[in-house]
C-alpha positions as CSV (number, residue, x, y, z in Angstrom):
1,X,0.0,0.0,0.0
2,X,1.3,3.6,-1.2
3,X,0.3,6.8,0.9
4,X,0.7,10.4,0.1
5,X,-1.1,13.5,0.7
6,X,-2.1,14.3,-2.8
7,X,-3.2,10.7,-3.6
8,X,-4.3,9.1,-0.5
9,X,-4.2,5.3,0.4
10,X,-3.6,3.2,-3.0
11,X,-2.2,-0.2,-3.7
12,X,0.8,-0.6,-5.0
13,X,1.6,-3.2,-7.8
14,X,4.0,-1.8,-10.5
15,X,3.1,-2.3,-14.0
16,X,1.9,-5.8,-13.3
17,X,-2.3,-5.0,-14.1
18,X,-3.7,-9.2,-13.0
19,X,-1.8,-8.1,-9.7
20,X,-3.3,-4.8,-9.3
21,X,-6.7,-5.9,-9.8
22,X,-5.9,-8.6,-7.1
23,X,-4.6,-6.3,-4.9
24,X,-7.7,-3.9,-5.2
25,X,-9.8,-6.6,-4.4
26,X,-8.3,-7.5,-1.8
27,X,-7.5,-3.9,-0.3
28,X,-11.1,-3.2,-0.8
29,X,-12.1,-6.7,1.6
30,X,-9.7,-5.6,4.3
31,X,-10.0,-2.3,4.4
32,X,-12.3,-0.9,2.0
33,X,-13.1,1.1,-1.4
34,X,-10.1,3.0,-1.3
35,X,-11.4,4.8,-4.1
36,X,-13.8,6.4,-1.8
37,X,-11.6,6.6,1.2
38,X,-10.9,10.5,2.4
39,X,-7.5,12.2,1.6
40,X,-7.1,13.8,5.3
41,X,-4.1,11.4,7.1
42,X,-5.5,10.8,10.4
43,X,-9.0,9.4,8.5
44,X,-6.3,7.4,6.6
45,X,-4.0,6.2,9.9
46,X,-7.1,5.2,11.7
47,X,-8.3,2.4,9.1
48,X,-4.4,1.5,8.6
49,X,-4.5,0.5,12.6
50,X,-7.7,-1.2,12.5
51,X,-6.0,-3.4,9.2
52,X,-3.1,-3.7,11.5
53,X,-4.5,-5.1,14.3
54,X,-7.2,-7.4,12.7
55,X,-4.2,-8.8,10.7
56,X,-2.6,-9.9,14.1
57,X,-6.1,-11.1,15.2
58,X,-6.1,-13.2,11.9
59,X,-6.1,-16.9,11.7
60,X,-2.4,-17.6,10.5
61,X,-3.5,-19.1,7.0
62,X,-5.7,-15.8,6.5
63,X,-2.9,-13.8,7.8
64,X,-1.1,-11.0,5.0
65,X,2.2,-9.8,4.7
66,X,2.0,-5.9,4.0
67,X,4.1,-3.5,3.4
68,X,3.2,0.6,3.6
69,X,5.0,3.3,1.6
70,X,4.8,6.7,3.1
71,X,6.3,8.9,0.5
72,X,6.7,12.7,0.7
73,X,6.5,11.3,4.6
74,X,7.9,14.8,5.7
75,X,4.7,16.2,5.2
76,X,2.9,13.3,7.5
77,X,5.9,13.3,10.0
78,X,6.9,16.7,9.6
79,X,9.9,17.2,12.4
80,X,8.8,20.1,15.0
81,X,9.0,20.1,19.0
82,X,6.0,17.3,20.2
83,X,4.0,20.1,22.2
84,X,4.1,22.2,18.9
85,X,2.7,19.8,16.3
86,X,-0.8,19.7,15.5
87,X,-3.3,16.7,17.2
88,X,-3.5,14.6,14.3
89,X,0.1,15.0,13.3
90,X,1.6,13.9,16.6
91,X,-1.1,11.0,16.7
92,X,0.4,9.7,13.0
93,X,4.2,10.2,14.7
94,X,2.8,8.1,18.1
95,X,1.0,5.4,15.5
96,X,4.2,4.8,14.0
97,X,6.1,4.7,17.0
98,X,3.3,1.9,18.3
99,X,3.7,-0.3,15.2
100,X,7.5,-0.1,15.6
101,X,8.5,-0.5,18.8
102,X,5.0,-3.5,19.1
103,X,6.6,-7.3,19.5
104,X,3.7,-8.4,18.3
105,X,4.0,-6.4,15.1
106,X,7.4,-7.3,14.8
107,X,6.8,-11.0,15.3
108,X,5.0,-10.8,11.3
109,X,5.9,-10.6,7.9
110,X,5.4,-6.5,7.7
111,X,7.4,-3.5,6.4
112,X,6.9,0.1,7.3
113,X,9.0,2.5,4.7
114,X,9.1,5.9,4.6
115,X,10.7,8.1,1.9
116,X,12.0,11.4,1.4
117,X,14.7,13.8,0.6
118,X,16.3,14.8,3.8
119,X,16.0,12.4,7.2
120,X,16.7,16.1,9.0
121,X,12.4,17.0,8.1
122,X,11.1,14.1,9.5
123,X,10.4,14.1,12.9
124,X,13.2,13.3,15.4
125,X,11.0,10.9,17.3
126,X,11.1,8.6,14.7
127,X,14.5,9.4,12.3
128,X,17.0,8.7,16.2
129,X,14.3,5.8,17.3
130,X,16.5,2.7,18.1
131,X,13.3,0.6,16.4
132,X,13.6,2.3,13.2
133,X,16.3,2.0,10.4
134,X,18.0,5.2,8.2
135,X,19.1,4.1,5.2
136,X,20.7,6.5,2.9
137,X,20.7,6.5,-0.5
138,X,23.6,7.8,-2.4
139,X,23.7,10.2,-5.3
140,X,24.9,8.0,-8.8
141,X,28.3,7.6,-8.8
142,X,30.7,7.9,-12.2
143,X,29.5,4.5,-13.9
144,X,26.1,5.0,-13.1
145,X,26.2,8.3,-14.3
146,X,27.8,7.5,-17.4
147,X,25.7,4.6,-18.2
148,X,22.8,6.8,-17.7
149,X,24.0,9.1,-20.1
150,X,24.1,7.0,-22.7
151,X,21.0,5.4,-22.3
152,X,19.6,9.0,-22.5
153,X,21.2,10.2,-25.3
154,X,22.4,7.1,-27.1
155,X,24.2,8.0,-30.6
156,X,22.8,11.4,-30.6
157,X,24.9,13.2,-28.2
158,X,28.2,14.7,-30.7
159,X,24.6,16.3,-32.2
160,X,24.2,18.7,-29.4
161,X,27.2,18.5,-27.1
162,X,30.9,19.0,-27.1
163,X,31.0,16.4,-24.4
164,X,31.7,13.0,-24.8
165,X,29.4,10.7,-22.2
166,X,32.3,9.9,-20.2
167,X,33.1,13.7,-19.9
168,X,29.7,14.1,-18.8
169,X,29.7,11.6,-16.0
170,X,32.7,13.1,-14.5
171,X,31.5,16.1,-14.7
172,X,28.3,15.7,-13.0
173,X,29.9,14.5,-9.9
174,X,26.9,15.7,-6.9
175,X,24.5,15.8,-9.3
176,X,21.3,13.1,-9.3
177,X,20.2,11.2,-12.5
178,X,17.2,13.4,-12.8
179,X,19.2,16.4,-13.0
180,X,21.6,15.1,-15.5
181,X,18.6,14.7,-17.5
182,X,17.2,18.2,-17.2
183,X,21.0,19.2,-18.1
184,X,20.6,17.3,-21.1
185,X,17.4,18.0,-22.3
186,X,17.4,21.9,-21.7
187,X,20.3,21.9,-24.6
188,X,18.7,19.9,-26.6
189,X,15.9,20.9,-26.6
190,X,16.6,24.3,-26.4
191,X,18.6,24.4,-29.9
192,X,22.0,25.4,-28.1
193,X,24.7,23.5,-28.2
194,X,26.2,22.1,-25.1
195,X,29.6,23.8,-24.8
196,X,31.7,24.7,-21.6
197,X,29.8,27.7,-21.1
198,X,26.2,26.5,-21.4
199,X,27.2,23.7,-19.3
200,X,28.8,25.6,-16.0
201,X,25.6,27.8,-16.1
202,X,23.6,24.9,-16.2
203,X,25.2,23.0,-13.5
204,X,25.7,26.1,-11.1
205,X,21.7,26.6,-11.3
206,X,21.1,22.9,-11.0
207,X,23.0,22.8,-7.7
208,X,21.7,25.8,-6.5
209,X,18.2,24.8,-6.8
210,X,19.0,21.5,-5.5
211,X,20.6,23.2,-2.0
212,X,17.1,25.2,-2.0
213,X,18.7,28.5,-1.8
214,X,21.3,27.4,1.2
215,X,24.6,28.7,-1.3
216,X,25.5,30.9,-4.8
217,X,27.5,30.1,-6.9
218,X,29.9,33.6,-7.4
219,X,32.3,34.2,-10.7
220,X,35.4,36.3,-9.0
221,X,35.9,39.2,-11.3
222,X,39.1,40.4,-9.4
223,X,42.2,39.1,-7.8
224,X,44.6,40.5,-5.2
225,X,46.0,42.7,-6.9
226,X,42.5,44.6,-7.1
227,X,42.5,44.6,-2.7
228,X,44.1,47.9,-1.5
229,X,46.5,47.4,1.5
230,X,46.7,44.1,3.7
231,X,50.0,43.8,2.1
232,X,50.7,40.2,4.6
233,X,47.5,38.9,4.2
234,X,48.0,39.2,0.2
235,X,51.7,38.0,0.4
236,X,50.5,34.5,2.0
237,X,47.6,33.9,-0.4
238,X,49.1,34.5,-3.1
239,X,52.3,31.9,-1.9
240,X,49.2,29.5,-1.3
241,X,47.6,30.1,-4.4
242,X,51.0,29.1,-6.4
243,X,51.5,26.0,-4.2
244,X,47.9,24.9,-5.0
245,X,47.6,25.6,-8.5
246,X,51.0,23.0,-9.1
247,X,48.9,20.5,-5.9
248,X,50.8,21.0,-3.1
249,X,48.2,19.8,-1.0
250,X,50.2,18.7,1.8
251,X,51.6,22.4,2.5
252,X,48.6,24.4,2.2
253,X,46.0,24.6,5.1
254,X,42.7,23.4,5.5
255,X,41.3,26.8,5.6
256,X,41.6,30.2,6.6
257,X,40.0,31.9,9.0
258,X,39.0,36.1,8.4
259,X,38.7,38.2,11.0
260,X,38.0,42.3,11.5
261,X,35.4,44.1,11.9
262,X,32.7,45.0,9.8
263,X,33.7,46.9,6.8
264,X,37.3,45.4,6.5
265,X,37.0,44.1,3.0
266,X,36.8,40.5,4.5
267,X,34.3,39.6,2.2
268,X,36.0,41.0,-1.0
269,X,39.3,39.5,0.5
270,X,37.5,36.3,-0.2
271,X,36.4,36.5,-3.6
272,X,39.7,38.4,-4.5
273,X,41.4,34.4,-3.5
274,X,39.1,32.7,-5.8
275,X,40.0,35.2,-8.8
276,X,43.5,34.7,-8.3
277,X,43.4,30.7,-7.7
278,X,41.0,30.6,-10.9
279,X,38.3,29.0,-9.4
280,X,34.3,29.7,-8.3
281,X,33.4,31.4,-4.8
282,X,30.6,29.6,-3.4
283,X,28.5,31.7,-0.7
284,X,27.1,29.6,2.1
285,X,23.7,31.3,2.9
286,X,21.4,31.7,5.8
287,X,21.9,28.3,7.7
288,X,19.6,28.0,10.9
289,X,20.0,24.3,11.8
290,X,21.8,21.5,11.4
């Protein structure tokens, strides 16, 4: 069974249509015309605890084995301070919690899954509960990315791209499949050609958008010799910036750290390194949690 906000309680049975209507059937004897059931979650939790506990009640031959997909479950187990949440949102956190930490839930043949971008929305009652497993799922890495490329694309790619696929995939490192295809599309599509340009403006707004406004992407128009004064200060990065343009990695810092008071040129210091190492600034936004 598949839940969502927008599409309520549904079965879940791929592209496999004899199994769909089986499942229907089926869904519709335990639980009922889910066609007709009402959208709002805790109408939706209440029935999915009543199917719960008859199915433990159940004679072992008559028992199922279920599983429930909560996708989008950020927006059913939003994360929030208990005492702040609304009623029926803190009574679909507490049902979960009951089915997990239940030996007598346990004991069958059921799966509880939720889904969603980031385990820091759902609520931290159930994402740090001991009963309850995180797994992570990584962005594609090169070969995955590569071979999706080229099941995109196929032959057609020289067409509309100045990258080969295997350019591509390296290029795309920290970017998911779905992206990659929005890269690729928006240039083809779009009658330009992929080229270096088109694709670093591309990318820069694909990984903005996927941070959600968190960091910018800033091309440094200046370099130290643009920063008035601070004669040290420019006499050390620019030693640093020599040693990591040949990668000299093991002489350089990990960082730097800026300090002055407001009005300093701290900021512009900043940017001024990038231009004269040759490389973007990237601006880390309003962060307010972890």
């Amino acid at each position: 069974l598949h839940l969502d906000l927008g599409r309520g309680l549904r079965p879940l049975a791929g592209r496999d249509e004899k199994r769909l209507k089986e499942m229907v059937v089926l869904a519709n004897k335990r639980i009922g015309d889910l066609s007709s059931l009402p959208k709002d979650p805790a109408s939706t939790f209440a029935l999915l605890d009543r199917f719960i506990r008859h199915n433990l009640m159940a004679d072992e031959d008559d028992r199922l084995t279920p599983a429930l997909i909560f996708d989008q479950a950020s927006f059913l187990f939003p994360a929030g301070e208990p005492g702040r949440l609304g009623g029926s949102v803190a009574a679909q956190i507490v049902t979960m919690l009951n089915w997990a930490t239940s030996p007598h839930v346990k004991r069958l043949n059921t799966a509880f899954v939720m889904v969603d971008e980031q385990v820091s929305d759902l609520s931290e009652r159930l994402s740090g509960n001991p009963h309850l497993a995180s797994i992570e799922v990584p962005l594609p890495d090169v070969v995955e990315r590569e071979r999706f490329v080229r099941w995109s694309v196929g032959a057609a790619l020289p067409e509309f791209s100045d990258f080969e696929a295997d350019d591509l995939a390296t290029l795309t490192a920290g970017i998911p499949l779905t992206d990659i295809n929005v890269l690729i599309q928006s240039a083809r599509e779009g009658g330009r050609r992929l080229d270096a340009p088109l694709f670093r403006s591309l990318k820069k707004r694909l990984i903005e958008r996927q941070c959600r406004g968190m960091l910018e992407f800033i091309e440094p128009r200046w370099t130290l010799d643009t920063v008035v004064g601070h004669e040290g200060a420019k006499t050390r990065l620019r030693q640093d910036a020599v040693l990591l343009k040949r990668g000299a990695l093991d002489t350089l810092p990990m960082g730097y750290l800026l300090c002055g008071p407001v009005g300093t040129g701290k900021s512009f210091l900043a940017q001024c390194v990038s231009g004269e190492i040759g490389v973007p600034c990237l601006v880390l936004k309003n962060f307010r949690s972890k």
